[in-house]
C-alpha beads as a LAMMPS data file, in Angstrom:
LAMMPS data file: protein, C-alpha beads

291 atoms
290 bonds

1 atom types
1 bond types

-500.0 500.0 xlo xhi
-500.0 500.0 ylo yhi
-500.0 500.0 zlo zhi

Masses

1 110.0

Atoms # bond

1 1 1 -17.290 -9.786 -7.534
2 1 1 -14.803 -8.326 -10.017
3 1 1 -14.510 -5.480 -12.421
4 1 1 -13.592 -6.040 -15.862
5 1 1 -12.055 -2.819 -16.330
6 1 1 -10.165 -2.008 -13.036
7 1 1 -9.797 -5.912 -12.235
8 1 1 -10.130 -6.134 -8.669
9 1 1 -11.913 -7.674 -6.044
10 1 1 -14.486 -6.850 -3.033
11 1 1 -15.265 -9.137 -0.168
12 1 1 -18.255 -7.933 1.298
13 1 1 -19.010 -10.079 4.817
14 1 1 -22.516 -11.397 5.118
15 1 1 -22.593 -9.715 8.108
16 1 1 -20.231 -6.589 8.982
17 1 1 -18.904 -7.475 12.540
18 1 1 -18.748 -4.643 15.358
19 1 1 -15.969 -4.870 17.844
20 1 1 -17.143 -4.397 21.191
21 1 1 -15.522 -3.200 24.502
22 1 1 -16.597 -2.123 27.637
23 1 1 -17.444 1.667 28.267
24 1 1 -17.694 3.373 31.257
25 1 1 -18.780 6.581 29.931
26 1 1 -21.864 4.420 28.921
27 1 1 -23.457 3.479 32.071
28 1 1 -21.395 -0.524 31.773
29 1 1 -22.755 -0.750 28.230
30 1 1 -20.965 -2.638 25.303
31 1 1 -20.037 0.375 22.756
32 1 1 -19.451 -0.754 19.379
33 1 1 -16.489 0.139 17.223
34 1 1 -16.840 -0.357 13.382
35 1 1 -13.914 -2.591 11.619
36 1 1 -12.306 -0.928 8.901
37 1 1 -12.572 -1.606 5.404
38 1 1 -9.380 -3.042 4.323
39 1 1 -7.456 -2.560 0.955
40 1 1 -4.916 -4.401 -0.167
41 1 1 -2.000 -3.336 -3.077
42 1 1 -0.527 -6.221 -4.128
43 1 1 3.143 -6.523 -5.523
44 1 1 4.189 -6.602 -9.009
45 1 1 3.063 -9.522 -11.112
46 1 1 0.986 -11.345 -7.714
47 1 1 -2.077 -12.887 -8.335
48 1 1 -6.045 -12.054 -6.734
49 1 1 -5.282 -15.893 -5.146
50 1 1 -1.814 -14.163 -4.027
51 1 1 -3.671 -11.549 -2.172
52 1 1 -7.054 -13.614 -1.055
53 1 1 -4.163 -15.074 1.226
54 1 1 -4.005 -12.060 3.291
55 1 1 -7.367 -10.658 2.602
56 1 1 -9.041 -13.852 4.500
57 1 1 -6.775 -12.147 7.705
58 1 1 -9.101 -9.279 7.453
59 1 1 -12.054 -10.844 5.970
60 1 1 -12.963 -13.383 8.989
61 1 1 -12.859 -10.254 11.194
62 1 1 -15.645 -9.514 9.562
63 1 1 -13.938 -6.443 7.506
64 1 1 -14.708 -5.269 4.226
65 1 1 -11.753 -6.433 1.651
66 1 1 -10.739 -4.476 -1.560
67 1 1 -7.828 -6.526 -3.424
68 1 1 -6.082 -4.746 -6.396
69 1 1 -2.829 -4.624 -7.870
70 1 1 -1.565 -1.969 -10.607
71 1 1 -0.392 -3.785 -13.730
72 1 1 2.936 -4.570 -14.066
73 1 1 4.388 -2.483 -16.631
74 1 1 2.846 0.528 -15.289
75 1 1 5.248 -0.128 -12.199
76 1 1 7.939 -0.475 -13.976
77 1 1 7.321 2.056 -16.936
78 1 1 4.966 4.318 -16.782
79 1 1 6.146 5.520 -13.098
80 1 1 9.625 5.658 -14.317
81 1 1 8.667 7.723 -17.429
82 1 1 6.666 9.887 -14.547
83 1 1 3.517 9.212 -16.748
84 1 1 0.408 9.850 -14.845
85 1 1 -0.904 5.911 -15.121
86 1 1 -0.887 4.908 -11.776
87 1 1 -2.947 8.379 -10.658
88 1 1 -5.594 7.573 -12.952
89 1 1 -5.886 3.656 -11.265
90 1 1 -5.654 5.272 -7.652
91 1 1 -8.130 7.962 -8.590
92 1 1 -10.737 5.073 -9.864
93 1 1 -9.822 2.688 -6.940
94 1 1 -10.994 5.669 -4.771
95 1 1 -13.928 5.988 -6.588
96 1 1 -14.896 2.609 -5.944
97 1 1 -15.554 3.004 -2.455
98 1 1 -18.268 5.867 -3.667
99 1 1 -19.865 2.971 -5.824
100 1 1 -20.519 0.302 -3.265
101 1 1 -21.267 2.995 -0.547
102 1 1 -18.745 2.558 1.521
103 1 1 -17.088 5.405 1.545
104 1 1 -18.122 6.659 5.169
105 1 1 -16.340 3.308 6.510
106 1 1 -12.765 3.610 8.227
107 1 1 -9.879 2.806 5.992
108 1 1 -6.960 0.493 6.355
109 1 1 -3.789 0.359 3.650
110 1 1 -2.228 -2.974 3.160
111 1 1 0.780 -2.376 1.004
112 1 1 2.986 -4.254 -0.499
113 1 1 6.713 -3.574 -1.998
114 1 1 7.234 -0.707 -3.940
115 1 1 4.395 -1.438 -6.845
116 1 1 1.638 -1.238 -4.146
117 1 1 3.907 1.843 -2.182
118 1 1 3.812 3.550 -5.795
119 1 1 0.109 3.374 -6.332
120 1 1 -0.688 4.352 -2.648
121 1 1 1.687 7.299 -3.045
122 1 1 -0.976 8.728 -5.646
123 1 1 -4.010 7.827 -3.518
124 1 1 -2.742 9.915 -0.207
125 1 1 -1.816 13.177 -2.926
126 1 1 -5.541 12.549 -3.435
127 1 1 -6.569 12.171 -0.098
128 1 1 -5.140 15.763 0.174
129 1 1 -5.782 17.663 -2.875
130 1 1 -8.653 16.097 -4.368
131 1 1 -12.236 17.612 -2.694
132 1 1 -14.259 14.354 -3.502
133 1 1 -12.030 12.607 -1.014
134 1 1 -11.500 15.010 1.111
135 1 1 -13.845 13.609 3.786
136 1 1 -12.782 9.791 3.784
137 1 1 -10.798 8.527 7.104
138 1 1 -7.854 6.646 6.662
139 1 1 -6.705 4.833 10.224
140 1 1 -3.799 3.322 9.615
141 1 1 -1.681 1.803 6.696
142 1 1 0.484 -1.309 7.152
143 1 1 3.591 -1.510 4.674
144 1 1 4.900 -5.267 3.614
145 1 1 8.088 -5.087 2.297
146 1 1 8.604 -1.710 1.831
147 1 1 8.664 0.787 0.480
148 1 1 12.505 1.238 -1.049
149 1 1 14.203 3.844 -2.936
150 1 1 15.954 3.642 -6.051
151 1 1 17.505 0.190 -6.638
152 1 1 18.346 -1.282 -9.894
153 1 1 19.251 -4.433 -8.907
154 1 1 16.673 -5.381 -6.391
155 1 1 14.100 -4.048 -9.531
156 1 1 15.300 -5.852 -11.757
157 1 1 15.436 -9.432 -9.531
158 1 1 11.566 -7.911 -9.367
159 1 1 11.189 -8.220 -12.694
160 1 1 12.539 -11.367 -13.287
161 1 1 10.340 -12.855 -11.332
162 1 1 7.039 -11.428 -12.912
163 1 1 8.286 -12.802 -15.876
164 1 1 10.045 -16.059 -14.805
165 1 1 7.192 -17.986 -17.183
166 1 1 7.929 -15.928 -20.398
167 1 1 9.884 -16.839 -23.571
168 1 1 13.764 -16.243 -22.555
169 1 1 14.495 -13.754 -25.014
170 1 1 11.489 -11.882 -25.095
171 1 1 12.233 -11.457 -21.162
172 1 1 15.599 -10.211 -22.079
173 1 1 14.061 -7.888 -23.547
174 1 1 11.694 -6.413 -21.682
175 1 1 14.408 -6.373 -18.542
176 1 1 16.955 -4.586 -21.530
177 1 1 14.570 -1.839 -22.290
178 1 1 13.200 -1.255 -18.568
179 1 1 17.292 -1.179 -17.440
180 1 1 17.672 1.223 -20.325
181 1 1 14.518 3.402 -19.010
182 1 1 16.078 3.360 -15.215
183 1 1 19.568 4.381 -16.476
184 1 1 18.231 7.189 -19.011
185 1 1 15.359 8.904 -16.802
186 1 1 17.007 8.380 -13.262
187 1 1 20.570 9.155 -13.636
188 1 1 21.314 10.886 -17.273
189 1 1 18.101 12.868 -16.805
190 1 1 17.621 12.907 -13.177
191 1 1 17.775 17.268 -12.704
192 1 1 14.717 17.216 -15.762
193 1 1 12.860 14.304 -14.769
194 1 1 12.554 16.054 -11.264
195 1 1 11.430 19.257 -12.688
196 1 1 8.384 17.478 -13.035
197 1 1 8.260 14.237 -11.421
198 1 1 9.318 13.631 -7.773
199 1 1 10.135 9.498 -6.884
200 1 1 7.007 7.956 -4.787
201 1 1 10.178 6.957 -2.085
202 1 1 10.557 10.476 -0.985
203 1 1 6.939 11.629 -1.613
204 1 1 6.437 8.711 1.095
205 1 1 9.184 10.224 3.423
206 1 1 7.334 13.680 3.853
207 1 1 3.909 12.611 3.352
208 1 1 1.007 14.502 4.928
209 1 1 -0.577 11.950 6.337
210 1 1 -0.047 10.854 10.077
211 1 1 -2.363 8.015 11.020
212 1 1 -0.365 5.111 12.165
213 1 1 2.196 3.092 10.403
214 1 1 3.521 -0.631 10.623
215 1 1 6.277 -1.519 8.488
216 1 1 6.792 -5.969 8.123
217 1 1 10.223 -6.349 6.506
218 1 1 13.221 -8.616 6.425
219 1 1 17.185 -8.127 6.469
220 1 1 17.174 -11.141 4.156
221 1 1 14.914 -9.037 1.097
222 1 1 17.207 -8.979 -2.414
223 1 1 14.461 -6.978 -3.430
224 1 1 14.317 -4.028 -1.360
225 1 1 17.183 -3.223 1.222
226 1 1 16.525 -3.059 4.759
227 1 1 18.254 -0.182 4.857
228 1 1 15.433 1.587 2.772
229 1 1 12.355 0.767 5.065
230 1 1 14.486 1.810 8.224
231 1 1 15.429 5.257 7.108
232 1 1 11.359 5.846 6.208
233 1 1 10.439 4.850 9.765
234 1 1 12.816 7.312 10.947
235 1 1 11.471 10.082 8.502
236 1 1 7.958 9.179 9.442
237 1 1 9.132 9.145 13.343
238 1 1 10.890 12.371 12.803
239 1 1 7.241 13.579 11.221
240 1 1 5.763 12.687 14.879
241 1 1 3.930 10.176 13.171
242 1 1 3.091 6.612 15.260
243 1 1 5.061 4.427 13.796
244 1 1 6.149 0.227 14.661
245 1 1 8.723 -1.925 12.816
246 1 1 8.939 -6.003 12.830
247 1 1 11.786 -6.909 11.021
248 1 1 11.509 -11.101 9.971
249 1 1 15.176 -11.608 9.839
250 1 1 15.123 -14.264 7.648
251 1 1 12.080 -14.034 5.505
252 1 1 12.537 -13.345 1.566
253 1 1 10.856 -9.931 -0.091
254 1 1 6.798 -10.583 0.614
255 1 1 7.101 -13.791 1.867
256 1 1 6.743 -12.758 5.908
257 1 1 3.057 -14.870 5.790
258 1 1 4.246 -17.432 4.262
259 1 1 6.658 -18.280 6.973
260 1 1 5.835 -16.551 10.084
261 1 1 1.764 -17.250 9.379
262 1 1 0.922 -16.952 13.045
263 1 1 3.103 -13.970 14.229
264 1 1 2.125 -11.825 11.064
265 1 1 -1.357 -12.303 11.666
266 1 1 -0.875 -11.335 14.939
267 1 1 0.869 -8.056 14.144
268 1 1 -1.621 -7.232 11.104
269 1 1 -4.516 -7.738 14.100
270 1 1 -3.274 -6.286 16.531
271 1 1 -2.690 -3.142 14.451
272 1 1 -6.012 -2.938 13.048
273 1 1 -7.623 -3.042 16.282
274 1 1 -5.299 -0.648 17.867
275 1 1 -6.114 1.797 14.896
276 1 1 -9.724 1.707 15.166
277 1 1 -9.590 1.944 18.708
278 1 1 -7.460 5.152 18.850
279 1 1 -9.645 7.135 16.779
280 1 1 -6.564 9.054 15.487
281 1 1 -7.632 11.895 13.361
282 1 1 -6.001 12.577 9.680
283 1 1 -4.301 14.940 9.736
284 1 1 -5.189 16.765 6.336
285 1 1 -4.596 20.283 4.471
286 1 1 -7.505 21.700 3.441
287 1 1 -8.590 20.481 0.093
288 1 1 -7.716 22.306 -3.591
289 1 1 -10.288 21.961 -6.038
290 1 1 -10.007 19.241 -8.393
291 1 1 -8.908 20.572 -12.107

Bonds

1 1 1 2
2 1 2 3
3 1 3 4
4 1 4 5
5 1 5 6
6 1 6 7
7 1 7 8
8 1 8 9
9 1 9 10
10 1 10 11
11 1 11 12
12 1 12 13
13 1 13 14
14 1 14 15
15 1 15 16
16 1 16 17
17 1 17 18
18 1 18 19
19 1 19 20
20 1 20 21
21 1 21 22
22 1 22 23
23 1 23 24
24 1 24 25
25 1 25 26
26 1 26 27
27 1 27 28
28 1 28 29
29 1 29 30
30 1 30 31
31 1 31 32
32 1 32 33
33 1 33 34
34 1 34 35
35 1 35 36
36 1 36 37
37 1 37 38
38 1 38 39
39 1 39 40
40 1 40 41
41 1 41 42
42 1 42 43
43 1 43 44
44 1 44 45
45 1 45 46
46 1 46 47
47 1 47 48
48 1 48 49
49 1 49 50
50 1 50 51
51 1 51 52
52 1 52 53
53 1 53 54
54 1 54 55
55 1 55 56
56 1 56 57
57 1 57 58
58 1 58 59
59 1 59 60
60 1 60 61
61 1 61 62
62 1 62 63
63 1 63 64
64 1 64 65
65 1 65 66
66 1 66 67
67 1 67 68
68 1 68 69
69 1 69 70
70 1 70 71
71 1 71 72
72 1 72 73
73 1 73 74
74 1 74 75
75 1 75 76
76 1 76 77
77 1 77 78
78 1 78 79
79 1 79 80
80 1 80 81
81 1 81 82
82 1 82 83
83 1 83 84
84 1 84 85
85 1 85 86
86 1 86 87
87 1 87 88
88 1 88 89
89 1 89 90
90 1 90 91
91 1 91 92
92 1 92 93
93 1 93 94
94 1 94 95
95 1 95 96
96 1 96 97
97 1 97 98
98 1 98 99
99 1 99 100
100 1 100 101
101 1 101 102
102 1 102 103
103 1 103 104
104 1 104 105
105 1 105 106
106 1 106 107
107 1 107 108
108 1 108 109
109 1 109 110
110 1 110 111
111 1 111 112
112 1 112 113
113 1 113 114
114 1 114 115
115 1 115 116
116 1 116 117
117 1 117 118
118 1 118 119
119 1 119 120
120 1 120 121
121 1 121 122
122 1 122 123
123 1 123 124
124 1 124 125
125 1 125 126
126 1 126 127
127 1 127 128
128 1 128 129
129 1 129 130
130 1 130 131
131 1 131 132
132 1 132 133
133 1 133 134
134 1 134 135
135 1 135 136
136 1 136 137
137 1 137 138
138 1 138 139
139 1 139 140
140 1 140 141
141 1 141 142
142 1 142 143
143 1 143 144
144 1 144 145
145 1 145 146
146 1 146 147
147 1 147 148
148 1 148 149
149 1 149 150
150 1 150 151
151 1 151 152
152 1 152 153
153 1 153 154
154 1 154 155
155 1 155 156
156 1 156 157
157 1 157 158
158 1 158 159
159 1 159 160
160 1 160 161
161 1 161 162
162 1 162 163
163 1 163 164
164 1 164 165
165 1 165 166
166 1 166 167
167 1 167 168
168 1 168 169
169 1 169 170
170 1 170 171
171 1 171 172
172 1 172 173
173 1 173 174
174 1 174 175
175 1 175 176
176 1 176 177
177 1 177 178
178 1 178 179
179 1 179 180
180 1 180 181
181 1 181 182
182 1 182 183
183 1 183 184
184 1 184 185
185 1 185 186
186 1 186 187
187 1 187 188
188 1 188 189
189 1 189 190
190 1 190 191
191 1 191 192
192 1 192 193
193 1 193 194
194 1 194 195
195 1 195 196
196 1 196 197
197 1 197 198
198 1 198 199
199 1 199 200
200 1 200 201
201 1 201 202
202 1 202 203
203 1 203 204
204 1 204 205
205 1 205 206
206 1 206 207
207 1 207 208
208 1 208 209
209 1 209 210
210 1 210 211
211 1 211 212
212 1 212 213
213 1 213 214
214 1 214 215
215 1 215 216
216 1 216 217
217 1 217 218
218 1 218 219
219 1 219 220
220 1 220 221
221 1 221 222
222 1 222 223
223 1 223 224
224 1 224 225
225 1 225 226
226 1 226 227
227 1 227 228
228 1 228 229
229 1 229 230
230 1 230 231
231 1 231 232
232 1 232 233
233 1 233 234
234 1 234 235
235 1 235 236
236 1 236 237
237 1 237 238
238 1 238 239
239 1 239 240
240 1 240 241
241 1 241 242
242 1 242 243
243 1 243 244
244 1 244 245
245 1 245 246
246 1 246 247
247 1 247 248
248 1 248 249
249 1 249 250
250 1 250 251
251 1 251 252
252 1 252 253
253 1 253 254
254 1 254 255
255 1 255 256
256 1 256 257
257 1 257 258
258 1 258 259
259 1 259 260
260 1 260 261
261 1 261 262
262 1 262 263
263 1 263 264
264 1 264 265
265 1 265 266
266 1 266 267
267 1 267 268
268 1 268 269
269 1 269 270
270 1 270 271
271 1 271 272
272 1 272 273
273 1 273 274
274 1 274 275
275 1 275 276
276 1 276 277
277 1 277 278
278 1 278 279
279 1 279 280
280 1 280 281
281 1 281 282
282 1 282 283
283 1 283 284
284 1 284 285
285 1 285 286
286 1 286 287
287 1 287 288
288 1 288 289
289 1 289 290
290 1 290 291
């Protein structure tokens, strides 16, 4: 089902599957382990049939599925102009979980590029500062193709491809104005705009959070550099946080399923499994209240 006003979508299993290993501590017994529930931020401009792609990884493991993706020119405005958009989606995506009471399930990020890094950068600063989520327990969050930091040209090949379909000179401009907005607030106005705004890239580097961390990327991504999703494995590494890295090689930005469909779903597996099995505990401030 779908909402009209957040537009996303939950796959609910017909019936929740438990993984089950042996236990020793239980007299030979099979101990069940709960599967996570899954969410997915999509990239900018993909579709709910882009994401049902790698929600049906998840979904035939008998995991809960949440599919979203923040609208397009919030990615590339709003979060430029350091308008609080994107806070106000993560804050109701949380909520969600509170709605279909599922909010006492374990959690696992699937995040993709920088649109879905920049919306999941405002759901962990609620996961820490915000007591009505205080008590939910993320396990892990897997990073496709990204995140990266500041790069103009990589954005704007982004961009060009959300709009690829649109009249040719209203896409001109649309990537004029946002290329005017990147130039003005990140370089001209960079020592104001970080009075008040700090860029999701390095909120990301020093994050809180340390639950486990797989980052899927490729050498051969125009859209965000290699470079970018290396040094934030070594930040998070540095921030004794578990981290693994698969680099494709040759795959293009988000485009790792498409052509490695086999070894990605191995790695996505895998890494669930090894997160729920782990039972590695958030690491978490203690909660402000919520103004």
């Amino acid at each position: 089902m779908a909402s009209a006003e957040l537009n996303y979508t939950i796959e609910i299993p017909e019936e929740p599957c438990r993984s089950q290993e042996n236990s020793s501590n239980q007299g030979g017994k099979e101990a069940e382990t709960r599967q996570p529930l899954v969410i997915l931020l999509g990239w900018g401009g993909c579709t709910d049939k882009n994401l049902a792609k790698y929600s049906a990884i998840y979904h035939k493991r008998g995991c809960i599925v949440i599919r979203y993706t923040a609208p397009w020119h919030m990615v590339f405005f709003s979060e430029s102009l350091g308008l609080p958009s994107l806070r106000v989606l993560a804050q109701k995506l949380l909520e969600l979980l509170f709605d279909h009471e599922v909010d006492k399930e374990p959690l696992l990020f699937h995040v993709f590029s920088n649109a879905g890094a920049m919306l999941y950068r405002h759901v962990l600063e609620l996961l820490h500062t915000h007591r009505r989520f205080c008590h939910l327990c993320v396990v892990g969050t897997i990073f496709d193709s990204g995140p990266g930091d500041s790069n103009l040209v990589g954005a704007l090949r982004a961009l060009e491809a959300i709009l690829r379909r649109w009249p040719v000179m209203l896409r001109l401009l649309i990537q004029g104005a946002f290329t005017l907005v990147a130039v003005l607030f990140h370089i001209l106005l960079a020592p104001l705009t970080a009075l008040f705004h700090t860029h999701f890239y390095d909120r990301l580097l020093n994050s809180a959070s340390r639950w486990p961390e797989l980052y899927l990327y490729s050498r051969a991504d125009k859209v965000v550099l290699a470079r970018d999703v290396e040094r934030m494995v070594e930040a998070r590494q540095a921030h004794q946080v578990s981290v693994r890295s698969v680099d494709f090689v040759s795959s293009a930005h988000v485009s790792h399923l498409r052509d490695f469909p086999t070894h990605y779903t191995s790695l996505c597996v895998s890494f669930m499994r090894s997160c729920v099995h782990s039972g590695v505990p958030r690491s978490t401030p203690s909660p402000v209240p919520h103004k």
